[in-house]
ChimeraX commands (.cxc) that place a marker at each C-alpha (Angstrom):
marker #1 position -5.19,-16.27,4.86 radius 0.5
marker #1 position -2.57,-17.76,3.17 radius 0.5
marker #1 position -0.18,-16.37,0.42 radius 0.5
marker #1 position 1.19,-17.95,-2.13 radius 0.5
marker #1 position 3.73,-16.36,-4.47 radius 0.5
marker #1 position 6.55,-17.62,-6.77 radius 0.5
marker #1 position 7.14,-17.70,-10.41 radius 0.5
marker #1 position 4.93,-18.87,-13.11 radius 0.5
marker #1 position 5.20,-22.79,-12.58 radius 0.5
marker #1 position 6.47,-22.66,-9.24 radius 0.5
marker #1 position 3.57,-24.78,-8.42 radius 0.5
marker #1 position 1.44,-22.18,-6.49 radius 0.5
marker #1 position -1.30,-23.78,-7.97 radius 0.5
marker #1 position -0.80,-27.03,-7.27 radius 0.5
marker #1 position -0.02,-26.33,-3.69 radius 0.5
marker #1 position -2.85,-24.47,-3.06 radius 0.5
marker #1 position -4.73,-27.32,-4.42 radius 0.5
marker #1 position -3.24,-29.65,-2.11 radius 0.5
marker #1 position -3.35,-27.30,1.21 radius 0.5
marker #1 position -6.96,-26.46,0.38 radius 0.5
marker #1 position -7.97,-29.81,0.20 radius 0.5
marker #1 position -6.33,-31.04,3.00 radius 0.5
marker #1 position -6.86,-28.75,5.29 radius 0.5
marker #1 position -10.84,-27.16,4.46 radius 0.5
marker #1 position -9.64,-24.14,2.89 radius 0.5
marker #1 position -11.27,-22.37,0.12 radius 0.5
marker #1 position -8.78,-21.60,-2.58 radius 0.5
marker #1 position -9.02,-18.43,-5.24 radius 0.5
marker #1 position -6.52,-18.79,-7.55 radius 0.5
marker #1 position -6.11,-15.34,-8.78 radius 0.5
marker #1 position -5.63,-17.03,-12.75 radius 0.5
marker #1 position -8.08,-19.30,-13.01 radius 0.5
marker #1 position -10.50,-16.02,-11.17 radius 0.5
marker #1 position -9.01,-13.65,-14.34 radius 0.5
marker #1 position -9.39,-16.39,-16.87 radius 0.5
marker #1 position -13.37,-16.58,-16.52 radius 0.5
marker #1 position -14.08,-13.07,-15.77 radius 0.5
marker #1 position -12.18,-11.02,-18.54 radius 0.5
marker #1 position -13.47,-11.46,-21.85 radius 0.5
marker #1 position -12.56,-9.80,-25.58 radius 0.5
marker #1 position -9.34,-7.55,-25.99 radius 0.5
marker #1 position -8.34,-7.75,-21.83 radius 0.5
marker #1 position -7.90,-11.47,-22.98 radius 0.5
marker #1 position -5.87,-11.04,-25.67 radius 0.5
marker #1 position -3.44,-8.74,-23.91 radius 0.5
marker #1 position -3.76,-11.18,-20.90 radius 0.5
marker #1 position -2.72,-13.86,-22.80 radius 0.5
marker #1 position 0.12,-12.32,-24.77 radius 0.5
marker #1 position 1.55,-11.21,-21.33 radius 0.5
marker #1 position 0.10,-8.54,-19.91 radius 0.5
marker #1 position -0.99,-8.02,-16.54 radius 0.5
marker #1 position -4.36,-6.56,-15.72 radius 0.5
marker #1 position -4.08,-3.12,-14.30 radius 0.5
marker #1 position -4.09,-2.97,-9.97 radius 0.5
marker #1 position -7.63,-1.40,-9.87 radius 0.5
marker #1 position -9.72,-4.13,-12.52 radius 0.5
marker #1 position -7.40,-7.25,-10.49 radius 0.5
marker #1 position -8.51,-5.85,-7.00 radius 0.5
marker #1 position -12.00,-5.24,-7.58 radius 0.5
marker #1 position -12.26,-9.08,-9.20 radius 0.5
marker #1 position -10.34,-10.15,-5.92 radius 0.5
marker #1 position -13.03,-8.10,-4.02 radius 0.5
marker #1 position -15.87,-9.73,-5.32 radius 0.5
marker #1 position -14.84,-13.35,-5.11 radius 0.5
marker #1 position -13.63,-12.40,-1.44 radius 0.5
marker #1 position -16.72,-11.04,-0.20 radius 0.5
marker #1 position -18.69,-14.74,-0.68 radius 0.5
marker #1 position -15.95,-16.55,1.33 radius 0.5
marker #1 position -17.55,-16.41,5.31 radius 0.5
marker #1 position -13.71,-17.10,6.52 radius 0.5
marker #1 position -11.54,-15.47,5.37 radius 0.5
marker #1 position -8.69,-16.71,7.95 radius 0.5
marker #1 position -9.31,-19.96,5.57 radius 0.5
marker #1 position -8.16,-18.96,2.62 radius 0.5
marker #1 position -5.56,-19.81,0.44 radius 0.5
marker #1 position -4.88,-16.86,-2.00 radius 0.5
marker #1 position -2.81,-17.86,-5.31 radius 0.5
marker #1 position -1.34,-15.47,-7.81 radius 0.5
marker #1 position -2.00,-12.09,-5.87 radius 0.5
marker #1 position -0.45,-9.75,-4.86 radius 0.5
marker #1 position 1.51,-9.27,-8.16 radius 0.5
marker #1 position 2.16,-5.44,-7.08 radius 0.5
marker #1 position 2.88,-3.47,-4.00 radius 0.5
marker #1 position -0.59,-1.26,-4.37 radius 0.5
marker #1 position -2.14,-4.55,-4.57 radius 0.5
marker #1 position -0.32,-5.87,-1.56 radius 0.5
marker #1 position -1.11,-2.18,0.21 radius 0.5
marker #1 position -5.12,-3.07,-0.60 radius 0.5
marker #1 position -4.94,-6.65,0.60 radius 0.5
marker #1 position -3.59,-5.54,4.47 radius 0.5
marker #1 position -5.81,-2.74,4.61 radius 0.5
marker #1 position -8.76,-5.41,3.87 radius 0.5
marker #1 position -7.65,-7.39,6.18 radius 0.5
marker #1 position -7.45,-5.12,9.14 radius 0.5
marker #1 position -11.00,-3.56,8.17 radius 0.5
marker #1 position -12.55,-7.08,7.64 radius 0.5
marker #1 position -10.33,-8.68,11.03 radius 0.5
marker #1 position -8.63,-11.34,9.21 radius 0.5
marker #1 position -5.29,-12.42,9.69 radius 0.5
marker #1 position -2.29,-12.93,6.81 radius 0.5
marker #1 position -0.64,-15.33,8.33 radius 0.5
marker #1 position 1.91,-16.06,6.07 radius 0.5
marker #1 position 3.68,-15.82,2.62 radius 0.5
marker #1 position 4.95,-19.24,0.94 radius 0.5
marker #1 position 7.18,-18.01,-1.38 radius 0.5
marker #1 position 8.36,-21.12,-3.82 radius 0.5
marker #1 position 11.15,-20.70,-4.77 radius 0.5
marker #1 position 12.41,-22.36,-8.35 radius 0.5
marker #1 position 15.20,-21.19,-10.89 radius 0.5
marker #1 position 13.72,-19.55,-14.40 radius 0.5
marker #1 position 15.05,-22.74,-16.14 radius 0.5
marker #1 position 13.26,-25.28,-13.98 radius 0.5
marker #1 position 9.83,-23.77,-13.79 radius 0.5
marker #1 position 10.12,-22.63,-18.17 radius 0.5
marker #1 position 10.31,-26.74,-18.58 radius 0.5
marker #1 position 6.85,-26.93,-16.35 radius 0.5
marker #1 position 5.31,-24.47,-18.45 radius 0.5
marker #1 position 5.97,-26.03,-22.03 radius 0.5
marker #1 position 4.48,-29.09,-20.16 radius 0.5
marker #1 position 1.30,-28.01,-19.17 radius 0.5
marker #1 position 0.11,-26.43,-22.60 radius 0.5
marker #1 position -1.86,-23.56,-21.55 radius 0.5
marker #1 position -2.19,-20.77,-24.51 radius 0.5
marker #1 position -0.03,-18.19,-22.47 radius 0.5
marker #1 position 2.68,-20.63,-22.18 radius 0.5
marker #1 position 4.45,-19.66,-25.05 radius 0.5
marker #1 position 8.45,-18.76,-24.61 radius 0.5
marker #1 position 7.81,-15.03,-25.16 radius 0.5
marker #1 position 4.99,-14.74,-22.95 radius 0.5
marker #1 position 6.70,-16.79,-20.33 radius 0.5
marker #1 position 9.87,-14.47,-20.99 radius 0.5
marker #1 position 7.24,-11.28,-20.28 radius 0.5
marker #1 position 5.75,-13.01,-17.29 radius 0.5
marker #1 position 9.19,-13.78,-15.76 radius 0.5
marker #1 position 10.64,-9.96,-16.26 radius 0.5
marker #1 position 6.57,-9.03,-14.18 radius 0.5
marker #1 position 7.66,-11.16,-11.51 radius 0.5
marker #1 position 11.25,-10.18,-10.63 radius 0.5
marker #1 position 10.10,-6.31,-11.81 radius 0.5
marker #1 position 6.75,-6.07,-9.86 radius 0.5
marker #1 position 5.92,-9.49,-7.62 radius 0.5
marker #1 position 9.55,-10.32,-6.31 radius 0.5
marker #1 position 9.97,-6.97,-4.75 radius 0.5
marker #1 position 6.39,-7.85,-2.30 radius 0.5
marker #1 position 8.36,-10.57,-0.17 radius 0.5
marker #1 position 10.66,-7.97,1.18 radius 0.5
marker #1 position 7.60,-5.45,1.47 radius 0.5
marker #1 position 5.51,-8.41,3.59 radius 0.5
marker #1 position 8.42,-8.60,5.61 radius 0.5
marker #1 position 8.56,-4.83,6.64 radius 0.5
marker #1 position 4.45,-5.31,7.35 radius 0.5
marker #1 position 6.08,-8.39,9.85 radius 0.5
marker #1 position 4.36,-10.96,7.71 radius 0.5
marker #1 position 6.34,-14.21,7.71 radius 0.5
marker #1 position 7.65,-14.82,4.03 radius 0.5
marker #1 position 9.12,-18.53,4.01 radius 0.5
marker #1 position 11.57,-19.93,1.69 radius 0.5
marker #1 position 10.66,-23.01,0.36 radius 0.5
marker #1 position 12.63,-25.08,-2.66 radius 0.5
marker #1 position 9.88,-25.59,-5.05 radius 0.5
marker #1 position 12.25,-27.00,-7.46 radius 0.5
marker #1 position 12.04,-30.94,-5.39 radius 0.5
marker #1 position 9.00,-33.31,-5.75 radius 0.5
marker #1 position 5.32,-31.80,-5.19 radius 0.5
marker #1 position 5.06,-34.40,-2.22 radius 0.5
marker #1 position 8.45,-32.82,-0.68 radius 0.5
marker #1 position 7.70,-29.09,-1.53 radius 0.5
marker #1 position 3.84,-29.73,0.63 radius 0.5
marker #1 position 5.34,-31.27,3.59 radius 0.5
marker #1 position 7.99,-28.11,3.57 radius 0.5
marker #1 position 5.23,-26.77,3.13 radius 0.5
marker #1 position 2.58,-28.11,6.16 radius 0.5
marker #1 position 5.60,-28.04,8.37 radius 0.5
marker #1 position 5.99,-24.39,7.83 radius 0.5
marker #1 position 2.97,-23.27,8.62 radius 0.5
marker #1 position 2.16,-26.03,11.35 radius 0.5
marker #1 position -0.68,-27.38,9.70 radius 0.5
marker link #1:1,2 radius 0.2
marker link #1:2,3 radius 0.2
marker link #1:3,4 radius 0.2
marker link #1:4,5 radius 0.2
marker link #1:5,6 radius 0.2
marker link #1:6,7 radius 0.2
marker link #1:7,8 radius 0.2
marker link #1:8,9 radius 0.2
marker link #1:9,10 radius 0.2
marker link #1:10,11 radius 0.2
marker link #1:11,12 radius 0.2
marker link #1:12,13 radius 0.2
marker link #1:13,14 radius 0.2
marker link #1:14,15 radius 0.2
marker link #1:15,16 radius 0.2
marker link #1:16,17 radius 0.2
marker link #1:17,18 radius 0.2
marker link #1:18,19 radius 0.2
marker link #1:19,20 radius 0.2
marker link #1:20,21 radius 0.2
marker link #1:21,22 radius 0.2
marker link #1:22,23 radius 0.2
marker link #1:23,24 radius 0.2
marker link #1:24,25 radius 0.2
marker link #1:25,26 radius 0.2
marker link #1:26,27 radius 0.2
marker link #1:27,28 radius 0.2
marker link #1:28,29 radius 0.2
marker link #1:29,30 radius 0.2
marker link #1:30,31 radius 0.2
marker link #1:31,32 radius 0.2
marker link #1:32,33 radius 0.2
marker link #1:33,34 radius 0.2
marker link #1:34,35 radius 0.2
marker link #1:35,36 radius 0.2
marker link #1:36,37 radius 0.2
marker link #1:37,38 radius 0.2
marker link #1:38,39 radius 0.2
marker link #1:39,40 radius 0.2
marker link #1:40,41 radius 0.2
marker link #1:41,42 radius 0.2
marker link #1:42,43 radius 0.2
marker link #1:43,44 radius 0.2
marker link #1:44,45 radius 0.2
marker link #1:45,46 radius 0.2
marker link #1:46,47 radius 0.2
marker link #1:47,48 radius 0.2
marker link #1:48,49 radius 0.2
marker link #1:49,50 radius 0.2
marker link #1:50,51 radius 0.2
marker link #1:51,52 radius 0.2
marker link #1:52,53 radius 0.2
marker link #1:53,54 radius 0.2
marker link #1:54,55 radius 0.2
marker link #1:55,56 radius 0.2
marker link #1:56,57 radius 0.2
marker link #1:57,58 radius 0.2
marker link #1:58,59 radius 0.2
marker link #1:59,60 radius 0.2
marker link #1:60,61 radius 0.2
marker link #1:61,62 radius 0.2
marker link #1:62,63 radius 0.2
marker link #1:63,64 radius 0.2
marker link #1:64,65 radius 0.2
marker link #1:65,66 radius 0.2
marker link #1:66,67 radius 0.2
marker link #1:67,68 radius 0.2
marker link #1:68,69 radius 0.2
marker link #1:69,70 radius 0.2
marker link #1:70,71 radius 0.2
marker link #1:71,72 radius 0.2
marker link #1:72,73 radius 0.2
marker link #1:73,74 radius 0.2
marker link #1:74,75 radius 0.2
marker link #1:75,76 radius 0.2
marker link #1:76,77 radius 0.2
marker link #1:77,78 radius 0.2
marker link #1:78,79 radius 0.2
marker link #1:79,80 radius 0.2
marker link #1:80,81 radius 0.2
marker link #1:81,82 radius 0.2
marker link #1:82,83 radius 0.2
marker link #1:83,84 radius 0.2
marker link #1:84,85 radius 0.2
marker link #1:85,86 radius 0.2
marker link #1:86,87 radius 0.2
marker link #1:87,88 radius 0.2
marker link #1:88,89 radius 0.2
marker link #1:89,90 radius 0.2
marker link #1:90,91 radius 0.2
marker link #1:91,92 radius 0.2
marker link #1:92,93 radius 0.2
marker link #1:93,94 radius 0.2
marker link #1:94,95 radius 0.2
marker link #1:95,96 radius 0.2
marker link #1:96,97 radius 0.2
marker link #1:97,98 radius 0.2
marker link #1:98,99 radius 0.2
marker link #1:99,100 radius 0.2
marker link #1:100,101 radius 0.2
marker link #1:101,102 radius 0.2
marker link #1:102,103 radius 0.2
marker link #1:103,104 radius 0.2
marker link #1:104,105 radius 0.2
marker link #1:105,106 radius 0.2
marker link #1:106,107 radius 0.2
marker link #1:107,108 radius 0.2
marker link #1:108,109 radius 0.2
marker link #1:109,110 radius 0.2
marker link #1:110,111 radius 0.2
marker link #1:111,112 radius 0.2
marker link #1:112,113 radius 0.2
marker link #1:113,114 radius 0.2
marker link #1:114,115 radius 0.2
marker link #1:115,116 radius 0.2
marker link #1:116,117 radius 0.2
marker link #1:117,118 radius 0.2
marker link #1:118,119 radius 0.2
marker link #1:119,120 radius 0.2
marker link #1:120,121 radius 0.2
marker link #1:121,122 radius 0.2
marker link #1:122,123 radius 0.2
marker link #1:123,124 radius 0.2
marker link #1:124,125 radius 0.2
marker link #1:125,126 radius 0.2
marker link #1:126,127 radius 0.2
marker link #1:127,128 radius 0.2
marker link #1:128,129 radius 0.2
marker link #1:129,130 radius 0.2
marker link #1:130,131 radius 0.2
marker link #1:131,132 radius 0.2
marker link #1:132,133 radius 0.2
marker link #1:133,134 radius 0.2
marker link #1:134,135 radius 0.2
marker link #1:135,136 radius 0.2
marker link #1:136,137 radius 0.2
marker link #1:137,138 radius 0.2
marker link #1:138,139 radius 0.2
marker link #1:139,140 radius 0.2
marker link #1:140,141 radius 0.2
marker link #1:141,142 radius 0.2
marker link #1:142,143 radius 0.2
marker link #1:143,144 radius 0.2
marker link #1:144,145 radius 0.2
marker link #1:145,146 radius 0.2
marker link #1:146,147 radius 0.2
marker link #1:147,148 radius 0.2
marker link #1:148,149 radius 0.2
marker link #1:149,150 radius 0.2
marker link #1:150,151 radius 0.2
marker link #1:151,152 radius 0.2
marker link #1:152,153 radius 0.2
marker link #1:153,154 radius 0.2
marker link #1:154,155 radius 0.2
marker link #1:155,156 radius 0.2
marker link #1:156,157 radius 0.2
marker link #1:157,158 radius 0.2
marker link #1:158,159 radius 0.2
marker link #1:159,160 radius 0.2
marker link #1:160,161 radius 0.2
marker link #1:161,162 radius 0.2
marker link #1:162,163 radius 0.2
marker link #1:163,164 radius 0.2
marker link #1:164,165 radius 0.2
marker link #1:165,166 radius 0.2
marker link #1:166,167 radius 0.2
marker link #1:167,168 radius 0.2
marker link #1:168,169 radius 0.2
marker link #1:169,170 radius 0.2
marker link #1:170,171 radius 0.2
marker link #1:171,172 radius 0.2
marker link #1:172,173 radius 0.2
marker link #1:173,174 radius 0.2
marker link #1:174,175 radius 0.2
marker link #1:175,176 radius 0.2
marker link #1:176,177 radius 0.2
view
């Protein structure tokens, strides 16, 4: 399993798109997952900003997890978001004996990765729910690439903020695909 985390428009999705399809993987993309599954007011909080509490995010994770065969093939986008959520996903993975190999982190400035999100037009892309979802990631999410590297999982650096073709082959060459 591979991780990928970085701020909202880093291009996690994107990546994962492009790793998963060259490379067989299955990709859960920890949004899109959220977006189809929570319905009434948990959407309307969702998409004014708010995160979805560890235990409702996990036990989505768990179910989409448990109809992927390999696990080790997996590219995982958008979670963890929180250490307990990080905590749950190694635990997993030693019970279910599948590896973490790695942590992409993308890394892109707030300024950069604000323009990509006023391009895209999603309904949560508005400036103060970006504002909210930046302040979640360097409160909550940013803090997980130290914690990953105290659990000796890799966490590599790469500068999201260059062309989508540059950022994959950083990318591949990382993780020796």
């Amino acid at each position: 399993m591979i991780l990928l985390m970085g701020l909202p428009g880093a291009g996690k999705g994107t990546q994962g798109k492009i790793m998963a399809d060259k490379h067989g993987m299955h990709l859960v993309s920890m949004g899109d997952v959220i977006r189809l599954y929570i319905t009434g007011e948990r959407r309307k909080g969702m998409l004014s900003g708010e995160l979805l509490d560890d235990n409702e995010v996990i036990y989505l994770l768990d179910q989409v997890l448990s109809g992927i065969p390999n696990k080790d093939l997996c590219v995982l986008d958008g979670f963890p978001r929180t250490i307990p959520q990080a905590e749950w996903l190694v635990k997993k993975a030693k019970r279910e004996n599948f590896k973490i190999y790695g942590v992409i982190h993308l890394a892109a400035n707030e300024e950069t990765v604000r323009e990509r999100l006023h391009s895209r037009g999603r309904l949560d892309d508005r400036d103060d729910v970006i504002e909210e979802r930046f302040k979640e990631y360097n409160n909550l999410t940013k803090p997980l690439l130290s914690w990953f590297k105290d659990q000796n999982i890799e966490v590599i650096d790469v500068d999201a903020e260059r062309s989508v073709d540059e950022v994959n082959d950083d990318v591949t060459r990382a993780l020796h695909l």
